[in-house]
C-alpha positions in Angstrom: 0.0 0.0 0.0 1.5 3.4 -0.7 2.6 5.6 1.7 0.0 8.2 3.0 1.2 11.7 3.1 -1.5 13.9 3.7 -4.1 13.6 6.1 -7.5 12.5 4.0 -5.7 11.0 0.7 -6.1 7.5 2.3 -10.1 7.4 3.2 -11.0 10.4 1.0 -12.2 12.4 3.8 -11.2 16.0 4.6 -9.2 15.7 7.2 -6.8 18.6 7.3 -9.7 21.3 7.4 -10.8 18.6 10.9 -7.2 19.2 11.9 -7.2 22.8 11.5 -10.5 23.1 13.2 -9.6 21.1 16.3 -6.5 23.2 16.5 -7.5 26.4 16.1 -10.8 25.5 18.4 -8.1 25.3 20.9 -6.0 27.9 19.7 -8.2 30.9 19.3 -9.5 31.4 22.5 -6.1 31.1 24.2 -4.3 33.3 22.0 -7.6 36.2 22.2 -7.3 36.0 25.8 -3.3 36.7 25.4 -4.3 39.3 23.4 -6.8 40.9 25.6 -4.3 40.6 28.3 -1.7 42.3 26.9 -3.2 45.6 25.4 -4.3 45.7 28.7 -0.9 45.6 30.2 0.7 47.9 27.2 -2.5 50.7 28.4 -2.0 50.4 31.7 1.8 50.2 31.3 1.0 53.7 29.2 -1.2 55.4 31.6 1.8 55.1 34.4 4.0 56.5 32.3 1.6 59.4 31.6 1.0 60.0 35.1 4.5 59.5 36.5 5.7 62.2 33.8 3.3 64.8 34.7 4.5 64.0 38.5 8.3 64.7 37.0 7.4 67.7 35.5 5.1 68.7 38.8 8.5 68.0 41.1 10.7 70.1 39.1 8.8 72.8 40.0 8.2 72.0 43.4 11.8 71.8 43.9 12.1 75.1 42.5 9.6 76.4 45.0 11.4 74.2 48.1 14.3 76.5 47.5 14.5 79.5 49.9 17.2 81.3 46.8 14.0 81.1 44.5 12.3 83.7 47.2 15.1 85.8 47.9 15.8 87.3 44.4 16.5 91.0 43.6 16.3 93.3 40.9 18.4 96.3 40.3 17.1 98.8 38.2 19.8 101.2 37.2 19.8 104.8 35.5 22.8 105.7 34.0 23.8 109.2 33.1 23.4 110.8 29.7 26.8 110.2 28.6 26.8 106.2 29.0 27.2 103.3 31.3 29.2 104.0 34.1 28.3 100.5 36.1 27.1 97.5 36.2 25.3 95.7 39.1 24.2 92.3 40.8 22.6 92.0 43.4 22.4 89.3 45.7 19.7 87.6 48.3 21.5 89.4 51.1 20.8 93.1 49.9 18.0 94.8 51.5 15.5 97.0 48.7 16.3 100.7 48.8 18.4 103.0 46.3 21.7 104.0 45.8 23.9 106.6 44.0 27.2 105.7 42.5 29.5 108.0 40.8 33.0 106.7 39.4 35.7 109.0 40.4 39.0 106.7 39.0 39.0 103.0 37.1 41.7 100.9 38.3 44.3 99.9 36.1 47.8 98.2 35.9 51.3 99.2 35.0 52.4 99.8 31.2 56.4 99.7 31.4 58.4 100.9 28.3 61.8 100.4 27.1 64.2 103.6 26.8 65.1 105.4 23.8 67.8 103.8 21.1 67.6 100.5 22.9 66.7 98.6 19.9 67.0 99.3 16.5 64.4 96.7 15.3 62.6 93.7 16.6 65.5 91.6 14.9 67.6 93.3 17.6 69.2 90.8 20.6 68.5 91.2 24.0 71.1 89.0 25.3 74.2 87.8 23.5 74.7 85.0 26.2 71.0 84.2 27.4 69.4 84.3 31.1 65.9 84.6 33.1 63.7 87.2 33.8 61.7 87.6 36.6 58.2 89.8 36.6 56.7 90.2 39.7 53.1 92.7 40.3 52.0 92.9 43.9 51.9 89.1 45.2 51.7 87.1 41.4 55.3 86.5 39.6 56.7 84.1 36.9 60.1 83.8 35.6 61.3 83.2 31.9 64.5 81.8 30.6 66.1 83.4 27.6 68.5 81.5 24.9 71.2 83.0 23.7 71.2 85.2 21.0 67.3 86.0 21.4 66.0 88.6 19.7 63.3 91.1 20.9 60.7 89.3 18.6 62.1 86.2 20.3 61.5 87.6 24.0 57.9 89.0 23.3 56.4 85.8 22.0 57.9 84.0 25.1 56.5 86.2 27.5 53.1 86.1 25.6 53.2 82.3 25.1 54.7 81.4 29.0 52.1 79.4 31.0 53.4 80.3 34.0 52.3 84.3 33.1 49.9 86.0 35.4 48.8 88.7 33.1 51.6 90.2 31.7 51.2 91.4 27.6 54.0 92.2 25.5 54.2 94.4 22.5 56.7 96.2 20.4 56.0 99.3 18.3 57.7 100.3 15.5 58.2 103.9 15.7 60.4 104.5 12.3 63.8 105.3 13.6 63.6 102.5 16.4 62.0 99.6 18.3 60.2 100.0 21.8 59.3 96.9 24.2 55.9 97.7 25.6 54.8 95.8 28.6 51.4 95.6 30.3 50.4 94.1 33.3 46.5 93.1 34.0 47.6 93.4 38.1 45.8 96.6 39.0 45.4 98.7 42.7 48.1 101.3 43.6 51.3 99.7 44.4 51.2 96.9 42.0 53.6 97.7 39.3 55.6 95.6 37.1 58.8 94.8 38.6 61.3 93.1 36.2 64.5 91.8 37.4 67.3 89.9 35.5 70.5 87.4 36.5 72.3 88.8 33.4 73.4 92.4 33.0 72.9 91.7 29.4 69.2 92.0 30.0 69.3 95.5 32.0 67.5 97.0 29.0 64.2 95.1 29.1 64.0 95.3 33.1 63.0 97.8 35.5 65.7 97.1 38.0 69.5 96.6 36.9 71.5 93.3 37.7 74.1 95.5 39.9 71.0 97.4 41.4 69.2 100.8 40.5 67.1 101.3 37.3 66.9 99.2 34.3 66.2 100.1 30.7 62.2 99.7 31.1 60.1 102.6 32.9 56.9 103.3 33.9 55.7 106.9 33.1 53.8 108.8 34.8 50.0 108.2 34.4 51.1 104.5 33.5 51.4 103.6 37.5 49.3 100.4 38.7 46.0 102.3 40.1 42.7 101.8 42.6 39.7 102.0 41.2 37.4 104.7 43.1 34.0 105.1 43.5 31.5 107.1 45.7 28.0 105.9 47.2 25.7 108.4 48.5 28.7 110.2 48.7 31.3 108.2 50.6 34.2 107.6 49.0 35.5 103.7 48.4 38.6 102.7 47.5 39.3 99.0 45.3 42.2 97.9 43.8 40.3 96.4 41.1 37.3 97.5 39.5 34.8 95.1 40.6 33.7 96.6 44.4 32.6 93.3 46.0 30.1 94.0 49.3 30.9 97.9 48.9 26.7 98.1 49.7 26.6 94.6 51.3 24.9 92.4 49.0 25.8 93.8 46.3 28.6 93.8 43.3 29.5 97.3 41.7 31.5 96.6 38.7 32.8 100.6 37.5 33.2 100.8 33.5 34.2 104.4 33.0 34.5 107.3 34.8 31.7 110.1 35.3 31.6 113.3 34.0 31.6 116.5 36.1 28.3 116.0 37.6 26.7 112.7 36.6 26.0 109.3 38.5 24.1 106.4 38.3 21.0 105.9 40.4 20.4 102.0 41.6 16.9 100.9 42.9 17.0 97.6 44.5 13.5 95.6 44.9 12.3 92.2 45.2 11.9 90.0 42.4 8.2 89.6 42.5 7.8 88.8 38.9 10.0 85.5 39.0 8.3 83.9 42.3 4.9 84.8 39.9 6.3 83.3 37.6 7.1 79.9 39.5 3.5 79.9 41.7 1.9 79.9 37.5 4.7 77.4 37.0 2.6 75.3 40.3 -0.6 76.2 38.9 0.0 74.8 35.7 1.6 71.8 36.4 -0.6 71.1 39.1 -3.3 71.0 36.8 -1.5 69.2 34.6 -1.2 66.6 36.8 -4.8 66.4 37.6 -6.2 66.5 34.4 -3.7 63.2 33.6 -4.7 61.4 36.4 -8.3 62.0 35.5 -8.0 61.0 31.8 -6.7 57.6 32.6 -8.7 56.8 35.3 -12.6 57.7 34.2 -14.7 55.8 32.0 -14.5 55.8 28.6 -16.7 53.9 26.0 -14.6 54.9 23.2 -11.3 53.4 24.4 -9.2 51.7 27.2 -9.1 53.5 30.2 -5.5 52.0 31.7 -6.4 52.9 35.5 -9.6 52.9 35.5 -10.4 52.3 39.4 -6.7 52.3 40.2 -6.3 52.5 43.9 -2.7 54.1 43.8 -4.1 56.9 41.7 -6.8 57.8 44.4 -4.5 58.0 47.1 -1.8 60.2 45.2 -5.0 62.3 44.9 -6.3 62.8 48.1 -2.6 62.9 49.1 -2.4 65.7 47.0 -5.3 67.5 48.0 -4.0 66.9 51.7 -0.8 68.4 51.6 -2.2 71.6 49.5 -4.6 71.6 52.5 -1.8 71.0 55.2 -1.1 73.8 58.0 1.3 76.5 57.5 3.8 77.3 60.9 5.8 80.3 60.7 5.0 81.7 57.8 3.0 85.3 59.1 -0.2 85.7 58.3 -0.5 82.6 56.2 -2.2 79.6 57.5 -2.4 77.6 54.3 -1.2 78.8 50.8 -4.9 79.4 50.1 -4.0 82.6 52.3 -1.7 83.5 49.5 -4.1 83.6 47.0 -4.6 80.0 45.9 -7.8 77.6 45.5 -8.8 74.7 44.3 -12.3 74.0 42.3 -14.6 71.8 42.1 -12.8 69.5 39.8 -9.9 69.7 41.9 -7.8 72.2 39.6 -5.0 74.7 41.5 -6.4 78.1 41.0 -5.6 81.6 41.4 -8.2 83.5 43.7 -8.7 86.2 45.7 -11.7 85.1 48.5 -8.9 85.6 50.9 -6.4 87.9 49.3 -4.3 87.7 45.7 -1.7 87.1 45.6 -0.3 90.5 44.3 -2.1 91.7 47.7 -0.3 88.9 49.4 3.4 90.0 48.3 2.4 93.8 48.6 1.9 92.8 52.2 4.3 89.7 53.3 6.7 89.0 51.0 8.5 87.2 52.7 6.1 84.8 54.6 5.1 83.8 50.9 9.4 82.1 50.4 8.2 80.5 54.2 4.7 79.5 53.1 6.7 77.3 50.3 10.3 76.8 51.3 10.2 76.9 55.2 10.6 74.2 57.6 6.9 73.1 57.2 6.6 74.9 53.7 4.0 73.4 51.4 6.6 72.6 48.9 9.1 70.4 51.0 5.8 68.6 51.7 4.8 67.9 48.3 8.1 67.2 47.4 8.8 64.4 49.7 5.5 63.1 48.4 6.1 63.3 44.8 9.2 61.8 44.9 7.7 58.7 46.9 6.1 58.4 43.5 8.4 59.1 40.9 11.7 58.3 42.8 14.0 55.2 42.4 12.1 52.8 44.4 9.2 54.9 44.3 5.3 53.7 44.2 5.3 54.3 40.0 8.7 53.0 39.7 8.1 49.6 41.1 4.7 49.5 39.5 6.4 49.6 36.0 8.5 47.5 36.6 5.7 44.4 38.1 3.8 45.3 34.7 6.7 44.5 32.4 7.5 41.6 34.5 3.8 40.6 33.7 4.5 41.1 29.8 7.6 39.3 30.0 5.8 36.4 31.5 3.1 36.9 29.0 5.5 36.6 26.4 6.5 33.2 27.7 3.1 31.8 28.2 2.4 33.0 24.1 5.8 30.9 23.4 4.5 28.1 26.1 1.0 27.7 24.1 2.2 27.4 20.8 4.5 24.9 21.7 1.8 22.8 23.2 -0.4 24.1 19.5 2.5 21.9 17.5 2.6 19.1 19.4 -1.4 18.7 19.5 -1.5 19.3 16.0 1.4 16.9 15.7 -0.9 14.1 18.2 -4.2 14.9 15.9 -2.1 14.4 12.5 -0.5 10.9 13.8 -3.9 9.8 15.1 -5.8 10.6 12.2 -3.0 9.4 9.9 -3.8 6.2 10.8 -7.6 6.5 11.3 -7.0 7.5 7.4 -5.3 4.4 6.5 -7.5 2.2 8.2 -10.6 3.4 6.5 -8.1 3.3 3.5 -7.5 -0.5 4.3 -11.0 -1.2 5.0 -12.5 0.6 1.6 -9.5 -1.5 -0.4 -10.8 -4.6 1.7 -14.9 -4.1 1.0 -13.1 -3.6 -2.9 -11.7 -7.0 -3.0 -14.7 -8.4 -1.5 -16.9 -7.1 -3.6 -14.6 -8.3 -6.7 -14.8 -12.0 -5.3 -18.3 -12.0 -4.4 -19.2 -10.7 -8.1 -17.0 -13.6 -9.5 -19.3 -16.1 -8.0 -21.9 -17.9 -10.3 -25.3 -16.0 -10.1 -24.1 -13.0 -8.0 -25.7 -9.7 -8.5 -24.9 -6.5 -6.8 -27.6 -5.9 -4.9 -30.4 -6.6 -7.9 -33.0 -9.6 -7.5 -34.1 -11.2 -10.8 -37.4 -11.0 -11.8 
């Protein structure tokens, strides 16, 4: 009998559509059920993400708020004279409002030392026939500089330019037409601080200040070119800085002088809060805050038209209320304000942050008690600590949302193994139904090719009809 290769050629019968049946009878609902399972991991697993963003973005903000700096900010508003920009100013957290008026009487500068007349023909003239090393020293910074022999004056200004080891010092040569002149600057200002240049070789007397054997040296610093303070009056007192940046000269504050007055003219400085950046951050709440809310509702109410991922979520009710109970919590220590709905905040009936005045703005609020407002957020009990510990018992490494994401993807994972699991077990019952109908198909294959050779020998017999009675 020939071999039987496909299920039904034996007995005739359609047996791989009763194969495919049976298997996919067992198959479907399993695999629908897998399906089912996992969109409703991949929503839910989409819905945390969602939320625990909007908590990201809520906790920056908080942060921002839990920070005492954020509170303290001033302004300075500065009018300068008609003739230009005499300073500049930043004012720190420590600086109390009020106004100021600055005139610049000197700018500080450093030390400009010059090489004397017919000292150098050209820059291709040497400075020392035998080499040595320089030393330049201005008030407490120095470096020293080693010369080859032979250098030229072209060859001694790129090496002071080029040393690492220089503090500020730039070198220059001009060209005047009948000679060469060394021109050295130094960026050390406040009276005192001149360039000092000393030498261990004679040879080099004419590009120092002081002579090997003692006395001057071939470089000099004219009059007017002298290391000076820079000097400044506020409200009329005089102050004195050997450098033109006056650190703490109004405590709190950084006067930076740029050019000197004329006869007459100043600068007024009015220091104030900076209400418009804390304004800025309580929107920045506001916003976010709602933000927040709005997520949490959109994947946790029903919706016909698609999934809703959290739908009754537990976890989401109590960030909620936890939520609404911090917002709520008492205030200590900060003035007037009780609660930061004392500040000019609310919440509606849908449980959005709002702006609103039923107690006071909050315009009124900072007109009042500024600074209870940075305690009302940033103090000790400030709402924003508060919120921040909560928020990041969320969001955090570890956190509630952390670990939830990370139990749902362990589900999919398993899920994925249970879809590999079941279609294992799908080829081996297909494999089981196509063995055992493979030989129900050559047994009704032996028994049709039997009732043939029956049949044959039965109509061979003398007076056998098939099934037909003679009349």
């Amino acid at each position: 009998m020939p071999l039987i290769t496909q299920a039904g050629i034996g007995s005739g019968l359609d047996l791989e559509q009763i194969i495919e049946a049976s298997v996919q009878a067992e198959n479907a609902p399993k695999m629908q059920s897998f399906i089912q399972r996992d969109e409703r991991l991949q929503v839910e697993l989409s819905s945390i993400g969602a939320v625990k963003s909007a908590l990201s973005q809520l906790k920056d903000t908080i942060e921002k708020l839990a920070d005492p700096e954020n509170f303290n900010k001033r302004l300075a508003d500065i009018s300068q004279p008609a003739s230009g920009d005499i300073i500049s100013v930043s004012p720190s957290s420590d600086i109390s409002p009020g106004n100021f008026n600055v005139e610049v009487q000197q700018l500080a500068q450093g030390s400009r030392a010059m090489s004397g007349a017919g000292a150098f023909a050209d820059n291709t003239s040497v400075v020392s026939a035998s080499g040595g090393t320089l030393s330049f020293a201005a008030g407490d910074k120095s470096f020293d500089l080693t010369l080859d022999a032979g250098a030229t004056l072209s060859d001694l200004r790129d090496a002071i330019n080029n040393s690492d080891a220089n503090f500020g010092v730039t070198a220059n040569i001009i060209n005047t037409g009948s000679e060469a002149k060394l021109v050295l600057t130094s960026s050390e200002t406040g009276a005192g601080n001149d360039l000092v240049i000393t030498n261990d070789n004679a040879e080099l007397d004419a590009v120092s200040t002081i002579a090997n054997g003692g006395g001057a040296g071939g470089m000099s610093i004219a009059a007017g070119d002298e290391a000076k303070d820079a000097k400044i009056t506020v409200d009329g007192i005089e102050i004195v800085n050997d450098s033109n940046v006056f650190k703490d000269a109004v405590q709190g504050m950084t006067i930076t002088a740029k050019q000197v007055s004329a006869a007459g003219e100043s600068a007024d400085i009015n220091v104030s809060v900076d209400r418009e950046s804390v304004t800025k951050l309580v929107d920045k709440l506001i916003e976010d805050y709602n933000n927040l809310v709005g997520t949490i509702a959109y994947h946790t109410s029903y919706d016909e038209e698609r999934q809703v991922g959290l739908r009754g979520d537990a976890t989401m009710r109590s960030l909620s209320d936890q939520l609404v109970s911090v917002l709520s919590s008492e205030l200590t220590d900060a003035g007037p304000f009780t609660s930061i709905f004392d500040i000019g905040l609310g919440v509606d009936k849908k449980g959005y942050l709002e702006k609103s005045s039923i107690v006071r703005s909050l315009n009124e609020a900072m007109d009042t008690n500024y600074d209870d407002i940075g305690k009302a957020f940033a103090g000790e009990n400030g709402v924003a600590k508060k919120l921040d510990e909560l928020l990041g018992s969320f969001v955090d490494s570890g956190g509630i949302l952390k670990t939830r994401e990370q139990d749902i993807n362990n589900q999919i994972d398993e899920l994925e193994d249970d879809v590999l699991d079941h279609q294992y077990r799908m080829g081996e019952l297909e494999t089981r139904l196509r063995k055992q109908y493979s030989n129900l198909d050559v047994l009704l294959a032996q028994m049709s090719s039997t009732q043939q050779y029956l049949g044959a020998q039965l109509a061979s017999l003398p007076g056998f009809t098939s099934g037909k009675s003679s009349s």
